[in-house]
VOLUM-765257 format. One record per residue (C-alpha): residue number from 1; x, y, z. Coordinates in steps of 0.2 Angstrom, whole numbers. Example, Ala and Ser with C-alpha at 12.3 -4.5 7.8 and 13.67 -1.06 7.14 Angstrom:
REM VOLUM-765257
 pos    px    py    pz
   1    62   -22    39
   2    68    -5    36
//
This chain:
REM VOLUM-765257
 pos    px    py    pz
   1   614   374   168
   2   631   365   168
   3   627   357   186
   4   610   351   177
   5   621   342   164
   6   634   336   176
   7   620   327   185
   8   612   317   171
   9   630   313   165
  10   630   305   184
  11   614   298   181
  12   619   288   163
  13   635   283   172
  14   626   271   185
  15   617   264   170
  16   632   257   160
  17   640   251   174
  18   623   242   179
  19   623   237   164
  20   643   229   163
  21   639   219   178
  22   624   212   171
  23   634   205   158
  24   649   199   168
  25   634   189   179
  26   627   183   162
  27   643   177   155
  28   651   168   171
  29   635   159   174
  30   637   152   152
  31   654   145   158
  32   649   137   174
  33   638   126   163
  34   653   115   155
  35   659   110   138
  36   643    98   134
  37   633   112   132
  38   645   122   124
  39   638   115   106
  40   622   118   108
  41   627   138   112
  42   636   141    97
  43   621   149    90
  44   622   162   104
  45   641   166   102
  46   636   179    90
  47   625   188   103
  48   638   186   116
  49   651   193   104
  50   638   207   100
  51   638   211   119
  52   656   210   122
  53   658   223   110
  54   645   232   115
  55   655   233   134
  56   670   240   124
  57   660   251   116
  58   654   256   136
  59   671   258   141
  60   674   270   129
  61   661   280   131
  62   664   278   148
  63   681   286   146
  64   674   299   135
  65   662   302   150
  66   673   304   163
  67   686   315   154
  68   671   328   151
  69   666   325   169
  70   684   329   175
  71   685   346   162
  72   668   351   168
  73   673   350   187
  74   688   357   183
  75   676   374   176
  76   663   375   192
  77   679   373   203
  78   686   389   194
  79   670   400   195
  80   666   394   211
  81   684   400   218
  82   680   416   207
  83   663   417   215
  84   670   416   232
  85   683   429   228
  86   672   441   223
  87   659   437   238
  88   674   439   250
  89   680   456   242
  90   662   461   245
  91   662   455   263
  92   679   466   267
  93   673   481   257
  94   656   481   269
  95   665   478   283
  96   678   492   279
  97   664   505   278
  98   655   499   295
  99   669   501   303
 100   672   518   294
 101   653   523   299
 102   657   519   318
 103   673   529   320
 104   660   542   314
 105   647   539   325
 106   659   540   340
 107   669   554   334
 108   653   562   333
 109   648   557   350
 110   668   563   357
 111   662   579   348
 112   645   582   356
 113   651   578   374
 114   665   589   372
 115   656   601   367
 116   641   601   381
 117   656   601   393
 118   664   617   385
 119   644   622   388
 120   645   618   406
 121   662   625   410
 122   653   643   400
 123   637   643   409
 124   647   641   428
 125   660   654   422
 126   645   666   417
 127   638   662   434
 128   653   667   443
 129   655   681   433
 130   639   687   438
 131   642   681   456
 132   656   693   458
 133   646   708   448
 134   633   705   461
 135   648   707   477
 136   656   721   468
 137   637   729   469
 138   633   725   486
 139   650   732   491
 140   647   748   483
 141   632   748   493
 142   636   746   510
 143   650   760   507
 144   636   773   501
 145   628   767   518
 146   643   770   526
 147   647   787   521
 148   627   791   524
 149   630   785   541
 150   644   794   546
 151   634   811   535
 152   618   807   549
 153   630   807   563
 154   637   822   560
 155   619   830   556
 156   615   822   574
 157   630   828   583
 158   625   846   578
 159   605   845   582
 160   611   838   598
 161   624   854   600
 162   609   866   595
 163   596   858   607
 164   608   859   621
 165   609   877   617
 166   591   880   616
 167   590   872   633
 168   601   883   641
 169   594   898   636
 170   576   890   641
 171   582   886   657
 172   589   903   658
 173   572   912   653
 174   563   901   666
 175   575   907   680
 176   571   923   674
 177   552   923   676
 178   552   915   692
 179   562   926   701
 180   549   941   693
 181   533   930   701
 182   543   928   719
 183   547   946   717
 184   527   953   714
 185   519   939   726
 186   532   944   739
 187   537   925   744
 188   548   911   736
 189   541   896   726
 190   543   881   744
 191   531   895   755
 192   522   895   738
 193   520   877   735
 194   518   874   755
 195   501   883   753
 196   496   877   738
 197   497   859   745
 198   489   861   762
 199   473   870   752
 200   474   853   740
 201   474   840   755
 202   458   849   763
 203   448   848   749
 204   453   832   739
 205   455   822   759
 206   435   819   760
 207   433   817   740
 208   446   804   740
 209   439   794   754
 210   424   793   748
 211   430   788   730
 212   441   775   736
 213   428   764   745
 214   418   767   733
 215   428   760   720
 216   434   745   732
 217   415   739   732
 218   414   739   714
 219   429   731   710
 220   423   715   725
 221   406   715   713
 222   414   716   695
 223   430   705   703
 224   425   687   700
 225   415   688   682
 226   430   700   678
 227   442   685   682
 228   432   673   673
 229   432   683   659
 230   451   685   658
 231   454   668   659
 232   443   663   646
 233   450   676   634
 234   467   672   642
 235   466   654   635
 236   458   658   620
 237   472   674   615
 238   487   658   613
 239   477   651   596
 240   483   656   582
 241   475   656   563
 242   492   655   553
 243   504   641   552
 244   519   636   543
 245   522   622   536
 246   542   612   533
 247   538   607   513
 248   556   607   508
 249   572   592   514
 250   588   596   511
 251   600   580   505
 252   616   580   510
 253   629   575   492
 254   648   567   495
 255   652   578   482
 256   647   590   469
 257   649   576   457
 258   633   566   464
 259   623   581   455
 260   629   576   438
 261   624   558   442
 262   607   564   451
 263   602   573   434
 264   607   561   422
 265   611   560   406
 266   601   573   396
 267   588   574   413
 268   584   556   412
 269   587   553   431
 270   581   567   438
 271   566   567   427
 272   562   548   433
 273   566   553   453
 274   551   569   450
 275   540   557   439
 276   542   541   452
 277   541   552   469
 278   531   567   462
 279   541   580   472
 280   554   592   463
 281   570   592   469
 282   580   606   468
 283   598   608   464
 284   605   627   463
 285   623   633   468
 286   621   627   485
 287   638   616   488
 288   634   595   490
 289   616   597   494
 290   599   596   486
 291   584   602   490
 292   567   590   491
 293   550   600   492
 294   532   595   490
 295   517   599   500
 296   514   578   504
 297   523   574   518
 298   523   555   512
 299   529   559   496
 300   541   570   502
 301   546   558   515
 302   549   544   502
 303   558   555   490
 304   569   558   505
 305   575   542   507
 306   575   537   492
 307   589   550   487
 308   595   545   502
 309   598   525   496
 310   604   530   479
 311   617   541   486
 312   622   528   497
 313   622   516   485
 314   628   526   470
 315   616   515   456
 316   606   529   450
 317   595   525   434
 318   578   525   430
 319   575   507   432
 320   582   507   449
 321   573   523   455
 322   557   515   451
 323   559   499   458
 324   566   509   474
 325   551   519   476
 326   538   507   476
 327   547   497   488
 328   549   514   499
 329   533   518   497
 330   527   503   505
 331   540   503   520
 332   533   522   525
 333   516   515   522
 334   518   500   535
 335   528   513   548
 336   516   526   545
 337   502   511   550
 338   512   507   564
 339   514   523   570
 340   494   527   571
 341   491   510   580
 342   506   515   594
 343   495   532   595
 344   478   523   600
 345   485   512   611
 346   496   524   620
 347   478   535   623
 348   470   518   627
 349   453   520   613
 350   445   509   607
 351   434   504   591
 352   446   515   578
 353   442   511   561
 354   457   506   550
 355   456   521   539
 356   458   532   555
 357   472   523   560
 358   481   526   544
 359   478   545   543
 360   485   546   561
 361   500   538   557
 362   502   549   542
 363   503   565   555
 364   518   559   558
 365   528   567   547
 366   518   582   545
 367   523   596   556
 368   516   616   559
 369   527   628   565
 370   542   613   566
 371   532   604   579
 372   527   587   573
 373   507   584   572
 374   507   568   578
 375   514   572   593
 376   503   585   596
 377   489   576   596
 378   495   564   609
 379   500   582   620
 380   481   587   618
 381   473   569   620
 382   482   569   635
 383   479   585   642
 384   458   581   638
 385   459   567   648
 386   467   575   662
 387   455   589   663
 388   440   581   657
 389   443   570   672
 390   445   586   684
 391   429   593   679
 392   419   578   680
 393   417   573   661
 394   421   557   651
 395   439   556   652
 396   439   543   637
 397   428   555   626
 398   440   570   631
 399   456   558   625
 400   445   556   607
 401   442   571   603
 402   459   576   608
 403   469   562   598
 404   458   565   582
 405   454   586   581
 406   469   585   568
 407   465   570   558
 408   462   585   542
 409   481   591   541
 410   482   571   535
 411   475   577   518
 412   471   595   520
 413   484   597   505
 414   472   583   495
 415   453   591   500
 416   450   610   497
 417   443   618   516
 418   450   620   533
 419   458   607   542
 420   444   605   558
 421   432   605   543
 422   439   591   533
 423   444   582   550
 424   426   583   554
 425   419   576   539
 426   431   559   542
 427   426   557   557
 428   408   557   550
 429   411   545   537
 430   418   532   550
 431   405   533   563
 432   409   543   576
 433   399   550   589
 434   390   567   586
 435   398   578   600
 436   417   570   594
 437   414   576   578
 438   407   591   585
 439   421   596   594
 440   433   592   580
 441   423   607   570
 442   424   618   583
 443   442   616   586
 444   446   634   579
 445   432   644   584
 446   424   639   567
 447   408   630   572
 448   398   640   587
 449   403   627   601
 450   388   618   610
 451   395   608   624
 452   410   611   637
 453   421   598   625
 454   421   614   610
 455   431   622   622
 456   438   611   631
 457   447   606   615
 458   453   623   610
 459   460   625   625
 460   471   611   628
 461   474   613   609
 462   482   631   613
 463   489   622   627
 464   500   609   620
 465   505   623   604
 466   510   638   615
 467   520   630   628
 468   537   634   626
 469   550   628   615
 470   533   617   606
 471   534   627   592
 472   547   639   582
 473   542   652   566
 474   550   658   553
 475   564   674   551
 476   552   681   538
 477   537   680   549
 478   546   684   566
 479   553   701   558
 480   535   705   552
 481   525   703   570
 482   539   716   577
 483   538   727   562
 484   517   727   565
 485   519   728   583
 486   530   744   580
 487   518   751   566
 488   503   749   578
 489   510   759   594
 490   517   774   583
 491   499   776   575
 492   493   785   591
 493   496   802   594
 494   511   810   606
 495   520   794   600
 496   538   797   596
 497   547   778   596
 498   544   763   599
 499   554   746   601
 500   550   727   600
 501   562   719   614
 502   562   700   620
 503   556   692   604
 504   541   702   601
 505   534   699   618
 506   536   718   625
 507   533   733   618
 508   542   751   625
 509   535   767   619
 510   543   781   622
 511   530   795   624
 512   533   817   620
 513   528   822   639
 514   522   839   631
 515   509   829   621
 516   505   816   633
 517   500   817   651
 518   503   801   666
 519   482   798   666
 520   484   798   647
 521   498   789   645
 522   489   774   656
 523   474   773   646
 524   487   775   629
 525   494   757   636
 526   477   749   635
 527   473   758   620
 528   488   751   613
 529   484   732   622
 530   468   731   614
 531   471   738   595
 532   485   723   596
 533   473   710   603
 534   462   714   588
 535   473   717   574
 536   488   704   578
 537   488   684   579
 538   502   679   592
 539   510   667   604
 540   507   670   625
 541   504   686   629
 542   514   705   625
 543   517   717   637
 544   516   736   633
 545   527   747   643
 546   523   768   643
 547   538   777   645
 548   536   797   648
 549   550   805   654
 550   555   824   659
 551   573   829   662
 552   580   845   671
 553   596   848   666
 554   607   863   671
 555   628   865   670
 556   638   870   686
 557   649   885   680
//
């Protein structure tokens, strides 16, 4: 309102002075025109007076004016600095409580750290309490087996003291009886055996002859299909049904500390590593290492060196892990490319779709029983071509079929069904010829095999796996072939222990010679032999070994 009236005040100001000049301009130019007209003006002195005092009258109310203008100045001045004041005591008493609220928020923040570190420290000290409940245990343990060891030796030493015992009185009745049979047949036991031999010879000397030849033409007859048929089998025994698979890598840390930074604040990093890689990655108690696993070789191989880069590196956030990964991702791709294409030109074949190329380079880092697949592969292509072209068949075809009867472990973990199945089908899809596809199928004894590639495959597939040092297992299942082998001889009868020696590949069973006689104890052996051949899947081939032993003893006195 005031600024309103201060403004027309402005405006009526600039009119009176217009006005004044008007009349200074009015009355300069009367002057100008000289005394002779002066006369004839006298009639207009009394306007002229009019306006003179008209101007006083202006400059008064001019003064008027600006004393009013000056006071009311004066006013907004005041409440504008009172105004400003009050807007500046408002601006400090907001900023004095935003800077109270974030002492707050980062006391609170001091607060919750602290306390998920007291957390940490609590959940590791629980951990190691347990950890040494857990020892403390296991301790007890092996002195309860301890003290029953020493109680089964002890029970052992005096069995041992007792058999010894019986044996002497044994021996002793013995003596006895066959110094009463000397006595009635009236001649000792070497004039006893002596005749007993010399009727034996006469009869069984003719019988035996006979028998023998006999048994020497059959065996010229049954010799050669016998021989092909232990071959055949021979090759075929070194497939095996069961593989295992490496789904886990373990990473290396600098330091237990990388483990904080690997998970992240609240999980976010190690959330965004499993989202981007789709692995899990494992971190226990294991000291600086983490644990990768995931049943695709390629993700797992990306998510290796991935963690790998970050590590090195030490930016580990969400942002970079995702730009990381797809440029990995494309780098394995391209090697993995690379890798196929360096297969088919070291086998020499031609016409391979793309697609193809690119499973067989993704062999590469797949691997059964630790011996990489692609590799494999170029063992068996190989060994096709060399035998293939030693029995007269296409040498090129042999390499084919050799190169691609794994293509399936590329995406068995994808496509539900056996790898030769699954193999079978890709090569369909891209074209191939009926028998390679064939022989792909029939790798494993799946498909009936029609042509001399179906087996030639499986063998040189068994081949390249079972030669030594190809191909390693696991402790679990090492320990349970011997503990089958062992439960297979002692189910037979006259049986009393058996022992797994040289990795599984031998077999000693130790035989009661009461229960078991030397003809019987040969056709146990084969008995043995077969029931593992049915029952068993294994590496080469396992030796059984009968053992039946009879000891005299007797003591000098």
């Amino acid at each position: 309102m005031i600024r309103n009236w201060i403004g027309w005040l402005l405006k009526k100001k600039y009119i009176i002075f217009n006005f004044l000049i008007a009349l200074d301009c009015l009355k300069a130019s009367q002057v100008q025109q000289g005394e002779n007209q002066r006369k004839k003006n006298n009639k207009m002195i009394t306007p002229i007076l009019i306006g003179a005092g008209g101007v006083a009258a202006g400059a008064v109310v001019m003064f008027i004016i600006q004393s009013t203008l000056k006071q009311s100045a004066m006013t907004v001045a005041a409440k504008l600095k009172a105004e400003a004041g009050r807007e500046a005591e408002h601006v400090l008493r907001e900023a004095k409580v935003t800077a109270r609220a974030e002492v707050l928020k980062m006391r609170d923040e001091a607060e919750a750290e602290l306390k998920e570190r007291r957390r940490e420290q609590a959940g590791q000290e629980k951990r190691l309490v347990q950890r040494e409940e857990a020892l403390d245990k296991r301790a007890a343990g092996l002195e309860d087996q301890q003290r029953d060891l020493d109680k089964q030796q002890k029970e052992i030493a005096l069995l041992r003291e007792r058999l010894s015992n019986r044996e002497q009185e044994l021996t002793a009745s013995i003596s006895r009886q066959i110094d009463e049979l000397e006595r009635v047949a009236g001649m000792n036991r070497d004039e006893a055996r002596e005749i007993l031999l010399e009727k034996l010879k006469n009869e069984v000397r003719n019988e035996s002859g006979l028998l023998v030849r006999n048994m020497l033409d059959e065996a010229k007859e049954r010799s050669e299909k016998e021989a092909n048929r232990i071959l055949t089998y021979a090759i075929q025994r070194y497939a095996s049904d069961c593989t295992y698979e490496r789904t886990t890598a373990t990473i290396p840390l600098p330091n237990d500390e990388m483990k904080g930074r690997i998970i992240g604040r609240e999980g976010r990093n190690i959330r965004a590593l499993e989202a981007a890689t789709g692995v899990n990655i494992l971190i226990d108690d294991t000291p600086e290492a983490v644990v990768i696993s995931c049943f695709d070789p390629i993700r797992k191989e990306v998510a290796r060196q991935l963690m790998e880069r970050l590590i090195s590196d030490g930016r580990i956030h969400p942002t970079r892990v995702e730009e990381l990964t797809a440029k990995i991702t494309r780098e394995v791709e391209e090697d993995a490319y690379s890798a196929g294409e360096r297969a088919v030109l070291e086998t020499g074949l031609t016409g391979v779709a793309p697609q193809l190329i690119k499973l067989l380079g993704r062999l590469k880092y797949r691997y059964s029983f630790s011996q990489n697949v692609l590799q494999h592969s170029l063992e068996t292509a190989y060994f096709m071509g060399v035998i293939a072209a030693e029995l007269g068949l296409d040498e090129g075809k042999a390499r084919r079929i050799g190169l691609f009867h794994d293509i399936g472990k590329a995406v068995d973990h994808e496509v539900e069904g056996s790898h030769a199945a699954i193999g079978a089908d890709i090569l369909r899809k891209h074209n191939e010829p009926k028998d390679v596809v064939q022989a792909v199928a029939a790798h494993h004894a799946e498909v009936e095999p029609t042509s001399l590639y179906d087996v030639l495959i499986n063998a040189c597939d068994t081949l390249s796996a079972s030669r030594p040092g190809a191909r390693s297992e696991t402790t679990e299942l090492y320990l349970k072939r011997l503990e089958q082998l062992e439960n297979i001889a002692h189910e037979f009868p006259g049986v009393e222990s058996c022992f797994a020696l040289q990795a599984g590949r031998e077999v000693r069973v130790i035989v009661s010679p009461e229960k078991v006689s030397e003809g019987e104890a040969q056709m146990l052996a084969r008995d043995i032999c077969q029931k593992i051949e049915h029952e068993m899947n294994y590496p080469g081939q396992i030796k059984v070994t009968i053992i039946r032993e009879t000891r005299s003893v007797e003591y000098a006195k």
